[in-house]
ZATIKE-41055 format. One line per 4 residues: their letters; for each residue x, y, z of C-alpha. Coordinates in pm, whole numbers. Layout:
% residues N
a) X:Y:Z ~ ...
***
This chain:
% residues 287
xxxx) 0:0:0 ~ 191:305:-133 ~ 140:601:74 ~ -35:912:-121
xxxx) 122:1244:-212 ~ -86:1428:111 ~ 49:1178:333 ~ 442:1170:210
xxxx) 391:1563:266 ~ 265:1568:623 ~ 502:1300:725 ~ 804:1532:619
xxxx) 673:1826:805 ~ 570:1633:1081 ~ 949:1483:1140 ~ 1074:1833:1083
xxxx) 961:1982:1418 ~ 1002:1698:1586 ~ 1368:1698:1471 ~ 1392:2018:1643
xxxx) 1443:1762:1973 ~ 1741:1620:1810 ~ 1880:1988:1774 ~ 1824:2046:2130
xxxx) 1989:1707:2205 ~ 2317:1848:2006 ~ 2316:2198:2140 ~ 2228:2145:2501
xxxx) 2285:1775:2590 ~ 2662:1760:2382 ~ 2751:2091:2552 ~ 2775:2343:2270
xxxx) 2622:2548:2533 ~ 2762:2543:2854 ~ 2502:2722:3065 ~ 2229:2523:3238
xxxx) 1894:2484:3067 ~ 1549:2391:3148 ~ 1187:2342:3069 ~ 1149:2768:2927
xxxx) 1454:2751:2754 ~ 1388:2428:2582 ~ 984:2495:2520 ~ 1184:2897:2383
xxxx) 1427:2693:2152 ~ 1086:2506:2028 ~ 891:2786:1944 ~ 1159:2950:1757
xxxx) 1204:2684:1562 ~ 827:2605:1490 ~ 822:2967:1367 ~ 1093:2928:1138
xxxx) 933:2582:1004 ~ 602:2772:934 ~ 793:3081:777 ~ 968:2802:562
xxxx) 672:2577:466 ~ 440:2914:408 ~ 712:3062:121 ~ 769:2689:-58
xxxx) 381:2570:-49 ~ 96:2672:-208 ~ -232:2706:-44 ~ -381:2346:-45
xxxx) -53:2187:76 ~ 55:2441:332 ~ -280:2391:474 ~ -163:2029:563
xxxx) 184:2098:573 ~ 101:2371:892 ~ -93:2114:1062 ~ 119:1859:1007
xxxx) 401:2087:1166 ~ 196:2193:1430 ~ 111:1812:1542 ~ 472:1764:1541
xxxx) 538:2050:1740 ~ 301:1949:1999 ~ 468:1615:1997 ~ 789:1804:2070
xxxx) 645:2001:2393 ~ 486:1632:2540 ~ 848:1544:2521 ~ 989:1835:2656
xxxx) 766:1893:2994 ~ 778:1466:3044 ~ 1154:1567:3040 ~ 1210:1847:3250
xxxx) 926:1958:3440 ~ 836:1846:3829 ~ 704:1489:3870 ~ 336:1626:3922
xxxx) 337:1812:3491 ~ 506:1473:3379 ~ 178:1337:3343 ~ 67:1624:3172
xxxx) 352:1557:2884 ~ 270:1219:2847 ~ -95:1351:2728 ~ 17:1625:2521
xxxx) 234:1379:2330 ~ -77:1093:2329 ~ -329:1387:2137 ~ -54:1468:1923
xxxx) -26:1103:1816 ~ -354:1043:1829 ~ -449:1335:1592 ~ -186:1271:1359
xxxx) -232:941:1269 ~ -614:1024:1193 ~ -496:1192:926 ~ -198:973:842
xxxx) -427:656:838 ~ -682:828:611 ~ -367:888:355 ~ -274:481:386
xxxx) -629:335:368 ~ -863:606:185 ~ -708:894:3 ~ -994:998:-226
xxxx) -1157:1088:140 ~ -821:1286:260 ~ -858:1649:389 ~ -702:1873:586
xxxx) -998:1806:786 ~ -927:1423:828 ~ -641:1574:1144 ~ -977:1629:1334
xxxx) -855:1913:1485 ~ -1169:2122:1411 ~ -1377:1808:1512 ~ -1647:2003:1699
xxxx) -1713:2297:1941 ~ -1785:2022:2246 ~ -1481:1830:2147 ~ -1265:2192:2249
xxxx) -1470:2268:2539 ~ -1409:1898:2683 ~ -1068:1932:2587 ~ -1003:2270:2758
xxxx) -1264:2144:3064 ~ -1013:1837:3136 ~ -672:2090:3164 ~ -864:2345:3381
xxxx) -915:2035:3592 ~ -534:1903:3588 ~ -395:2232:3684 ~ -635:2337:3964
xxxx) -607:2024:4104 ~ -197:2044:4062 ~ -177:2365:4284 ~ -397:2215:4539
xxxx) -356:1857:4511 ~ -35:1790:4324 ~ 28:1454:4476 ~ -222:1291:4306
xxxx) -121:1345:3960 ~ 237:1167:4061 ~ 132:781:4069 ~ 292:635:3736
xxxx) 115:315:3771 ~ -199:559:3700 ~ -50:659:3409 ~ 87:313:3268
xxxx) -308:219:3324 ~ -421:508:3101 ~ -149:439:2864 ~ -242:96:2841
xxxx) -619:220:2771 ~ -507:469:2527 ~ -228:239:2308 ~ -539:-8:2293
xxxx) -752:214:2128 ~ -550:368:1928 ~ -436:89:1757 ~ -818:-91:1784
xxxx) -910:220:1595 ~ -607:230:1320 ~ -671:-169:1256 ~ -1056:-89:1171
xxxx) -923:194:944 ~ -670:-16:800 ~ -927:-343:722 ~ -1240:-104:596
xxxx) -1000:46:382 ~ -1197:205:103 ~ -1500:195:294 ~ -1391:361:579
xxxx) -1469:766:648 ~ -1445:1006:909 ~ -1825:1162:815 ~ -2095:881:785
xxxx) -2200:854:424 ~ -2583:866:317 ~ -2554:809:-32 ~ -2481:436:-100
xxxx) -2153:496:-328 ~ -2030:274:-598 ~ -1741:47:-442 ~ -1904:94:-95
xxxx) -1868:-264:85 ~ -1973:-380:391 ~ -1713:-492:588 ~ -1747:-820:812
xxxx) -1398:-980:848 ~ -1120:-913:1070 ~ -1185:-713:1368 ~ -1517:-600:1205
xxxx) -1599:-980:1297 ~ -1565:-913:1653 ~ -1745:-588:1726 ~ -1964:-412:1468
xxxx) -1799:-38:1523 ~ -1411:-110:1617 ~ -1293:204:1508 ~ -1545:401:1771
xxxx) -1454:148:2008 ~ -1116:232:1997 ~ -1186:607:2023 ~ -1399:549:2306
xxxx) -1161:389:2542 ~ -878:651:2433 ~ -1096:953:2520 ~ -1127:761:2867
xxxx) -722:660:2874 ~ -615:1003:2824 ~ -817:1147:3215 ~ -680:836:3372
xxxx) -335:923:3234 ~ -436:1327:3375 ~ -562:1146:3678 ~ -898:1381:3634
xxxx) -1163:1211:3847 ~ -1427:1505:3736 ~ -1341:1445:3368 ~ -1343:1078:3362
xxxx) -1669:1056:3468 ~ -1755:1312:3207 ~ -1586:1192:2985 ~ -1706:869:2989
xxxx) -2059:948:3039 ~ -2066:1214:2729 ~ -1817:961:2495 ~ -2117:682:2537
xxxx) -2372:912:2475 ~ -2210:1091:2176 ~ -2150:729:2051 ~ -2458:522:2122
xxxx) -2634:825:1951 ~ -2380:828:1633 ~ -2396:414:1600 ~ -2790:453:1624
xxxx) -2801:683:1369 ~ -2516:505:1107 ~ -2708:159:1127 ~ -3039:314:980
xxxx) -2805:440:711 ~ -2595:85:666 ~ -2982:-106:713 ~ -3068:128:416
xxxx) -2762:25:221 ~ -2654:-353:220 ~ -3059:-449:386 ~ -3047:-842:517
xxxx) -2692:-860:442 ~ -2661:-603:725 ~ -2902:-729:941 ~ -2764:-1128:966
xxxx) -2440:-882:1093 ~ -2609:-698:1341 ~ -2739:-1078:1509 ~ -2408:-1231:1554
xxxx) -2174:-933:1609 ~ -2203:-730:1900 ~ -2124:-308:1805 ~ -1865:-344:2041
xxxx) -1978:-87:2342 ~ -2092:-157:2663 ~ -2459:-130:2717 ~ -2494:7:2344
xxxx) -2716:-232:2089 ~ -2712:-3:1800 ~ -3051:41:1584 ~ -3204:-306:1596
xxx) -3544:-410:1348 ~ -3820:-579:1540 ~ -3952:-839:1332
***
């Protein structure tokens, strides 16, 4: 599977910022400086760099590629800063690295995936970073959390066997959700379709014979992963209250669509394959 055009071009700028950690390796690990640096230098040396990038990537690219190219940069970037406060912040922000680095991933390789399996369907959209006004506000809700509760309760946020648990949650659905993309190929799409497309299969075999919706699945228990990794008690009961919601309400809705499509074919799925979600059935016909 050859990778597409898009996807060679946000891999490149991606690896670009985050070789500006190799640059900070050889200037202030190999002691071409010689004064003592920490977390504001290092995050400094980062944004200078990321500022150069864009300035560079904005004067070779024209308007459709620079709009992946920045994102792609950006992602990378991000990825860069995870690394930097895991490295040299107090133990209680360590946790908060490890997260920044997991949404940078995470994000990425949306996009990334979309360029291996489908890139008819690739965007600058398929990052999801503009996925939806709630998906922000939870964001932004879950690091108000982390930080209040670092200046009042920053022991909690230091148990690493909290964070291998949420890693463990979050690796799992990532790559849950990257095998479904990978096996629907073709078929699969970040917006649910409601035209019945030429080529449009219904997929039943690998890990679609195991759970109906893998790829939500493995979204839902990385949503969770990433408060247990924060160790955000609020949030991770939002989270995982609003994430089954959001999803039993999105599967409901994109089995009336795939009942409308493939008919009997679909229905003989739904009665030996669970969707894959606790407590969630999906849109069921009563015969």
């Amino acid at each position: 599977m050859m990778l597409c055009y898009e996807g060679k071009l946000s891999l490149y700028c991606f690896v670009s910022a985050v070789f500006s950690l190799a640059l900070q390796w050889i200037f202030f690990e190999l002691g071409v400086f010689t004064v003592e640096v920490g977390f504001w230098i290092k995050a400094g040396f980062l944004g200078v760099y990321y500022l150069v990038l864009n300035g560079v990537i904005r004067l070779k690219f024209n308007t459709k590629d620079y709009q992946i190219a920045v994102r792609a940069t950006f992602l990378g970037a991000v990825f860069s800063l995870g690394v930097i406060i895991f490295q040299n912040c107090t133990e209680e922000y360590k946790s908060f690295g490890v997260y920044v680095t997991l949404m940078s991933v995470f994000h990425y390789s949306e996009y990334l995936g979309i360029a291996f399996c489908n890139p008819k369907t690739l965007s600058p959209d398929s990052f999801i970073l503009n996925h939806s006004l709630h998906y922000a506000l939870a964001a932004m809700a879950s690091w108000l959390e982390y930080f209040v509760e670092v200046y009042f309760y920053p022991d909690m946020k230091t148990y690493r066997l909290l964070w291998l648990l949420g890693l463990v949650l979050c690796f799992t659905g990532e790559a849950l959700r990257k095998l479904a993309m990978i096996t629907a190929s073709k078929n699969f799409s970040h917006i649910v379709q409601f035209e019945h497309h030429q080529g449009h299969e219904l997929v039943t075999h690998g890990v679609y014979s195991l759970m109906r919706h893998p790829s939500y699945v493995g979204w839902f228990w990385w949503s969770i992963g990433t408060q247990v990794v924060l160790a955000n008690p609020v949030c991770f009961v939002i989270y995982t209250i609003a994430s089954w919601k959001f999803f039993h309400d999105r599967i409901f809705m994109e089995e009336i669509t795939l009942l409308n499509f493939f008919g009997e074919e679909y229905y003989k799925y739904q009665q030996r394959v669970p969707t894959g979600l606790p407590f969630i059935r999906g849109f069921k016909v009563e015969l």
